[in-house]
N, C-alpha and C positions, 0 to 999 in steps of 0.2 A: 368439351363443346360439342354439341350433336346438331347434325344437319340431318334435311332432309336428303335423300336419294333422289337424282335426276328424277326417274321415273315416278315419282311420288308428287314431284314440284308438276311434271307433266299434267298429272292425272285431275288436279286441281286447277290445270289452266283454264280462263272463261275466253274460249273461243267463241268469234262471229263467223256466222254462214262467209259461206266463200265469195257467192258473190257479194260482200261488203266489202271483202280486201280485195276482189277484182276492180272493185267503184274508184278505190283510194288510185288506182293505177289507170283512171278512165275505160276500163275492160267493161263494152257493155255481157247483161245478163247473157244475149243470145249467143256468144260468144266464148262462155264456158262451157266446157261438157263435163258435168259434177263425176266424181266417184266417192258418194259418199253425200254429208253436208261439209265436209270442214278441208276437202281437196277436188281440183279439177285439172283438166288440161286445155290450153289457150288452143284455138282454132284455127288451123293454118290459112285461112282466109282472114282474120282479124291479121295475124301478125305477117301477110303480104301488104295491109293497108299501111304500115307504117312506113314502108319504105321512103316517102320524103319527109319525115320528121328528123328532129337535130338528133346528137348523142347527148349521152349527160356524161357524167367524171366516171370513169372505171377506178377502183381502187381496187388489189393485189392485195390480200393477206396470205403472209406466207413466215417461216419459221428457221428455226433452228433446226438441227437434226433432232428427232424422237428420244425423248428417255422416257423408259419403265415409271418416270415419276409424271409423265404427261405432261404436254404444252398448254393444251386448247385452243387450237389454231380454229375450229369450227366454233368452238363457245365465243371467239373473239371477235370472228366473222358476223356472228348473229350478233352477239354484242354492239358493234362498230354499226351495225347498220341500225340496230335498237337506240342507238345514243344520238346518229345523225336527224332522224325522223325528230327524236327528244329535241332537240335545239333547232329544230324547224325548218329540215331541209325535206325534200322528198325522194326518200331512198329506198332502195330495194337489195336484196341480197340472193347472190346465186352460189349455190353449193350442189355439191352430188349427192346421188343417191347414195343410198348403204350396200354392200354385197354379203350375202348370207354368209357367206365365207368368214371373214372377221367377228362379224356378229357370234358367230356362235363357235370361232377360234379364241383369237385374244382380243379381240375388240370389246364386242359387248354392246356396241350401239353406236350414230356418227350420225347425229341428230343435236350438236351445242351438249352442254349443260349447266346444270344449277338454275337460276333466272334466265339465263342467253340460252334459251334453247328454240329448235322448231319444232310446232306440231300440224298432226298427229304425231307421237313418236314413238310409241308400238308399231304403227302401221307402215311407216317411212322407212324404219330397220327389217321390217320383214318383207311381206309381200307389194305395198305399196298399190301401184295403179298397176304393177307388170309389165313394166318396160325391160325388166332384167330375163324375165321371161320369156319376153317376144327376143330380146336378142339373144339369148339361146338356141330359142327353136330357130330362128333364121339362121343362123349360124350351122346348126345343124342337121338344117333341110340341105345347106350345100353341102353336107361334109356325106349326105346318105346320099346326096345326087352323083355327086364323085363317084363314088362305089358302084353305081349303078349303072351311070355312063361305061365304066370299066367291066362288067359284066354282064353288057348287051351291047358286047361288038369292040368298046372303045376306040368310036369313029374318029375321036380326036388323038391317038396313036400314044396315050398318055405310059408314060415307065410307070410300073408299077413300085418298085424301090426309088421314085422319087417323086408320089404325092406328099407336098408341103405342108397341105392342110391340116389341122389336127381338129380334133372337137372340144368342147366346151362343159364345164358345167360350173352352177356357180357356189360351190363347195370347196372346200381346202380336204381335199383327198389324195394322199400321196399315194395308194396305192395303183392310179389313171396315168400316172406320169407319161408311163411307155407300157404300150397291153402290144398283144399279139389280138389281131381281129379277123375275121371271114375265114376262123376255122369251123372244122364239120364236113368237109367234102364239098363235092361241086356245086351243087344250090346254092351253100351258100356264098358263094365268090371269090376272089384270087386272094389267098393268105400274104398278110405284108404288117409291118411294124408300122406302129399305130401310135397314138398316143393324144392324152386331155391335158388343157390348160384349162385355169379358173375364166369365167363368162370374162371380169371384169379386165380381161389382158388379150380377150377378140379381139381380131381387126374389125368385125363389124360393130361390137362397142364403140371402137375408134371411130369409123366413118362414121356414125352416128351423131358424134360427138363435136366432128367437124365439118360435116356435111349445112348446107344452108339453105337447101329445102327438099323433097322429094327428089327433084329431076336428082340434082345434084347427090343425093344419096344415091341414087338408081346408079348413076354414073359412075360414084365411085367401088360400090359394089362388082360392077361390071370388070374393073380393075384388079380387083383380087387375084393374085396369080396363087392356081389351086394343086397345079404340078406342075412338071417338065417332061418332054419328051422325050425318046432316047437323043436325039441331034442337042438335045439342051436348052431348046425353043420352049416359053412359058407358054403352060395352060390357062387360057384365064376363067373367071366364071363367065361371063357372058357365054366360052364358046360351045358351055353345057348345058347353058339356055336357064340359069338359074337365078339370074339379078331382078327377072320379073318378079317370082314368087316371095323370092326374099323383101324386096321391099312391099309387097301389099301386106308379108306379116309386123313389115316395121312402120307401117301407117299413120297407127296410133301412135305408137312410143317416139315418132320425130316431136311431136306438139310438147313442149316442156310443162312439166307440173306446178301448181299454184297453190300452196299450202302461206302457213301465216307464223309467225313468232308469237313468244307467250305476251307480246305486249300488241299484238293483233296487226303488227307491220304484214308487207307482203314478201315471201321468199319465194323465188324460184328453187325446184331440186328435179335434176334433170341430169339424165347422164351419170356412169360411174368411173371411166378407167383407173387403174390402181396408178400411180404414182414412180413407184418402184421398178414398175415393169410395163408398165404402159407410160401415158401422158399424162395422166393426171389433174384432169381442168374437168369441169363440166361444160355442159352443151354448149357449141357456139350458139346455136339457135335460140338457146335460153340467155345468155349472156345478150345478144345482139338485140334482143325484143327488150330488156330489162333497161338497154341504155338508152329505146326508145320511149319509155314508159314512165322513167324516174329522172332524176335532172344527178343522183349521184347511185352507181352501183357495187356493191360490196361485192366481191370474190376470193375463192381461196382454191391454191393449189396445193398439192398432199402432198404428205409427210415436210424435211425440210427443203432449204430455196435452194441447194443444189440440185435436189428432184423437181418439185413441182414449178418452181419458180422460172428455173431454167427450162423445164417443158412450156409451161405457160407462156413465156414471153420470146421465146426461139420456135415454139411449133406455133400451140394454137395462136398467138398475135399476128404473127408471121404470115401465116396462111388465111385469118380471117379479116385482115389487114384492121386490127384492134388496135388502138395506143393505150396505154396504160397511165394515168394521170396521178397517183400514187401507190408505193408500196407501203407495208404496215408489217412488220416483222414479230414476231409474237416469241416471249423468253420467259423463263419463271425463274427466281430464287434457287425454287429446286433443282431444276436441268443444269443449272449454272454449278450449284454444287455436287454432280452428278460428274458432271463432266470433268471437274474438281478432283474428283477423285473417292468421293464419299459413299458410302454405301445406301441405298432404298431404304434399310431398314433405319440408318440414322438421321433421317433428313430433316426431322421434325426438333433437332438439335442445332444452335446459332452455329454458325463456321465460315467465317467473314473470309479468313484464308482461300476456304475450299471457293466461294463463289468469285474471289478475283481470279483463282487457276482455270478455272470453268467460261470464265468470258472469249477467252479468245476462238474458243467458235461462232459465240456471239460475233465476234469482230467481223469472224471470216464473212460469215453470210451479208453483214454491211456493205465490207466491200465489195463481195459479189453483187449484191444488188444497183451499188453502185455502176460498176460496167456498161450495165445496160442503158444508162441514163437516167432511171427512175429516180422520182427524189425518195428519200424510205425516212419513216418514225419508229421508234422500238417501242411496241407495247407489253410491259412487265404484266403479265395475266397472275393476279396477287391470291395467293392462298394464305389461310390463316395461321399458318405456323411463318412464315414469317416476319422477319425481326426489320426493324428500321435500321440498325447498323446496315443487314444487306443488303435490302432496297435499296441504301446509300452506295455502296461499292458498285451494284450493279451500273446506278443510274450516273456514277462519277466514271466507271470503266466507256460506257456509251459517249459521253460529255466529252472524254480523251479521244473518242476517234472522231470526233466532228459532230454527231450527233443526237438527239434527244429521247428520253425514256419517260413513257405515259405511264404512272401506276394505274392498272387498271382493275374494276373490283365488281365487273360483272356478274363472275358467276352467283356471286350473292346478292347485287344487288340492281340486275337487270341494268338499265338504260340507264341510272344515274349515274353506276359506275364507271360509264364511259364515255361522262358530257366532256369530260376535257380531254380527250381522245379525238373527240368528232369533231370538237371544235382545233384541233392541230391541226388535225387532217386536212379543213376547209379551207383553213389557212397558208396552210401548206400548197396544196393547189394554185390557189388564189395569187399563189408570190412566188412561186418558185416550177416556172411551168417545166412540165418533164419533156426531157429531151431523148426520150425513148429510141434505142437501136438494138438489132439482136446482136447476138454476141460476135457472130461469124457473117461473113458474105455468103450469100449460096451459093455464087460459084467455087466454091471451096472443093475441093475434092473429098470424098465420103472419109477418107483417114484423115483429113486433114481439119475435119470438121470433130470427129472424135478426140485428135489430139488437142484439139482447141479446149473445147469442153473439161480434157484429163488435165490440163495444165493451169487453165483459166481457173475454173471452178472448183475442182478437186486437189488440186497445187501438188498434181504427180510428176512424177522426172519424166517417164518414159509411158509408151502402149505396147504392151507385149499383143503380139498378134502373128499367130501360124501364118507360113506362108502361103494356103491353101485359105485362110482367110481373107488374106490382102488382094489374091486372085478374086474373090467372091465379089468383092466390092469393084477390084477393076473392072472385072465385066459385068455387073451393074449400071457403071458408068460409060460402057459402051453398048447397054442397053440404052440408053436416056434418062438415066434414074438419077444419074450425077447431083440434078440438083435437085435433091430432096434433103430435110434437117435429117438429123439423127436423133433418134429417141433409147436412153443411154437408161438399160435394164440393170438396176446396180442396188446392194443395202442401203434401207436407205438410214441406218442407224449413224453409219460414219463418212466423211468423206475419201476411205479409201473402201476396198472391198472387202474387209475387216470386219465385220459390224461390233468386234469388240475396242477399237481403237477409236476412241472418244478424241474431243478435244478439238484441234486445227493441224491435224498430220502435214507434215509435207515431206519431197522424195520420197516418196512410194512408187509404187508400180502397177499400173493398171491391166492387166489381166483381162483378157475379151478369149470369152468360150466358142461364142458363136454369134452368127448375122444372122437378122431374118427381114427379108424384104415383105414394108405392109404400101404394096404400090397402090392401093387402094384409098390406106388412109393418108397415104403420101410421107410416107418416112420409111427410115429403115432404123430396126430395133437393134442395139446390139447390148449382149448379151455379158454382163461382166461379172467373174467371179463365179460366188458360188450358189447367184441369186436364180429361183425358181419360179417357172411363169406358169406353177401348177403347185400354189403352197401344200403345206401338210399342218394337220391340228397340234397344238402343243399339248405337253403334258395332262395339262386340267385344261380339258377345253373349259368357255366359258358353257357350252352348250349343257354341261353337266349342272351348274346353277338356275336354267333357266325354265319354268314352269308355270302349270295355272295355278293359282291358290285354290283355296276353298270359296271363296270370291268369285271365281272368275277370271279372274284377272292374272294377266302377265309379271310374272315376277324374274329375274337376273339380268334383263337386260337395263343396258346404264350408260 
């Protein structure tokens, strides 16, 4: 059986000017600022007018843990929002942007696919409108101010062995991890260990991400603590006089992007943090306009719901004071017999066995979701290799914990295959109001909010943690930081920090390398295993398939 290639289905889509999917969402004309005909960004004067309009339903798409066989937690996202419009509701969907880094590591593109996709999706996967951009360069304007403060005087008495700050770029390059920098002699400024993280695991992506309009970005940039003195007292950006310039280069990039699905709905894509290592949601600002503009809005947090989910609904809900009106759990056949025990290459062979051993991660994330109060539906994202025995197993192992399983059949067949999907959903809502809470109190103390987390959602024994760590956090919390969430940097393949231990581990041991306080974006990262906030290219990157034809056109990315 031969399919078409995402980027093939793309290239064929009959896209409307943007201001006609601004129309669907009452966006007048004057109110886009086009890039392009087929995207724009909303104007931060339009979306201060909404401020006394209602919300509509937020709905959560969110997953399993990741297998090499794929979930489609964004095809299901576009999907669900393509299916509610189909049955006559008015909906909109928010997802992030793409970071070059995966794209042309192991990704390959984070744009839907098959029918559930968004376009443009050339342009969304690469350079887009340059929001990834501007937060780089801003990022990076404080990290050369730094240096510069420190080598004309450094009036603010900053150690030089203990700037925090690191720079950015948004590449998967491991050899940035840790550089030595301002060597050369005196010119050029005091030699000190250094080092890059990818754009999408900045604090200022962060604040971007959760900030709720200018001032409030301005603010929380001014937050960032950039070093410490030798007494130990933080430096912040403000006190190098840098939160101004940063934000007139984040200007533009606050106003969220207005692109459309191949069935001419309207998406927001706004915002990227990674999941794993960051927070993993798109913009409030873009979420918060979409709930004033649709009466229901689709969202998805990265990778699975012990990452994104649990960020999304303990940070950004928490902090953007959001309720979440349902979750939507996304599982395939495949992952299920993955998790089974089955190999990639055999998956396209029945193994009813293999997918009942493979659910109980399935399970886990149920339950997790449950926690929070949300009500949740599992939606089975159906590929053509499989069989009705195990859609059967799958949708009878769900039915045994309480809850229900949507075959859904999107990627091939756009919005139909997820009319009875949208219509749960509605229903779901409609009957079963969510009684949404985060997981932890904030007054929790910062280890106690970690071990919440390692026990609750990851079902570990214990938190291994240096004593030199648990010092970091106390006086943290005798700074005033006490109550900030935790943002918990971990694989996101397993629920231990294994990424080869599949399944629903439990009794394990949680392992924390390091803290990093982002008093900016308002949490503290911590840092588990052997996960890196500066990935490296695999093997074949995807970067080596990806090129112009003889056409023109963009070829490997998918």
């Amino acid at each position: 059986m031969s399919y078409k290639s995402d980027i093939e289905i793309a290239r064929e889509a009959k896209k409307k000017p943007i201001q006609e999917i601004g129309e669907k969402l009452g966006i007048p004309y004057e109110h886009l600022l086009p890039f392009g005909h087929d995207k724009a960004k909303v104007s931060e004067n339009f979306i201060k007018s909404l401020d006394d309009r209602e919300n509509g339903k937020l709905i959560l798409v969110t997953a399993i843990n990741p297998t090499p066989a794929g979930e489609g937690k964004t095809t299901t996202t576009v999907g669900l929002g393509d299916g509610l419009n189909r049955v006559g509701k008015k909906a909109a969907i928010c997802i992030r942007e793409a970071s070059l880094g995966p794209c042309f590591g192991m990704k390959g593109g984070a744009a839907g696919g098959g029918y559930s996709q968004v376009v443009p999706m050339e342009e969304m996967n690469l350079h887009f409108t340059g929001d990834f951009h501007a937060i780089t360069s801003a990022h990076n304007l404080l990290a050369a101010l730094i240096d510069n403060h420190i080598y004309w005087g450094n009036e603010q008495g900053i150690d030089v062995r203990r700037v925090a700050f690191r720079r950015v770029l948004d590449m998967n390059d491991r050899a940035l991890r840790q550089i030595n920098c301002s060597l050369g002699g005196v010119a050029n400024g005091f030699p000190r260990e250094a080092g890059f993280d990818i754009t999408v695991a900045s604090e200022v992506m962060a604040i971007l991400c959760l900030a709720n309009d200018l001032a409030d970005l301005e603010r929380r940039l001014g937050d960032i603590i950039v070093a410490y003195r030798r007494d130990r007292s933080p430096v912040f950006c403000r006190d190098i006089k840098a939160d101004g310039a940063m934000t007139v280069l984040l200007q533009q990039a606050m106003q969220p992007n207005l692109v459309q699905t191949l069935e001419n709905n309207p998406a927001f894509v706004h915002g990227g943090p990674f999941a794993n290592i960051a927070h993993g949601c798109n913009s409030v600002i873009a979420t918060k306009t979409a709930l004033k503009l649709a009466d229901y809005v689709v969202t998805e947090a990265g990778f699975g719901a012990d990452l994104g989910a649990e960020k999304f609904l303990d940070i950004k809900c928490r902090q953007a004071g959001l309720k979440p009106d349902a979750a939507v759990i996304v599982a395939t056949v495949r992952a299920m017999k993955m998790n089974g025990g089955v190999a990639k290459a055999d998956l396209g062979e029945e193994n009813v066995e293999a997918v009942n051993a493979g659910c109980p991660n399935l399970g886990r994330h149920m339950e997790n979701i449950g926690k929070f109060g949300v009500p949740a539906v599992v939606a089975i994202n159906h590929f053509y290799s499989d069989t009705d025995a195990e859609i059967a197993a799958l949708q009878d192992f769900v039915e045994s914990q309480g809850g229900q399983a949507i075959v859904c059949r999107h990627w091939a067949d756009g919005s139909a295959g997820t009319e009875e999907l949208a219509n749960t959903v509605v229903k779901m809502i409609e009957t079963t109001p969510s009684q949404y809470k985060p997981l932890y109190p904030i007054e929790m103390s910062l280890f106690e909010k970690i071990e919440t987390i390692a026990k609750e959602i990851y079902r570990a024994n214990e938190v291994v943690a240096d004593q030199k760590l648990l010092d970091q956090l106390k006086s943290w919390e005798e700074q005033g930081y006490g109550k900030l969430p935790v943002c918990m940097a971990k694989t996101q393949y397993s629920f231990t920090t294994d990424p080869n231990k599949r399944g629903a581990p439990t009794g394990h041991s949680l392992p924390i390398r390091e803290v990093r306080l982002s008093a900016g974006a308002g949490f503290v990262v911590v840092v588990c295993g052997e996960i890196m906030t500066m990935p490296g290219l695999p093997r074949v990157p995807a970067a080596e398939s990806i090129h112009i034809n003889n056409d023109g056109l963009i070829e490997g990315l998918f």
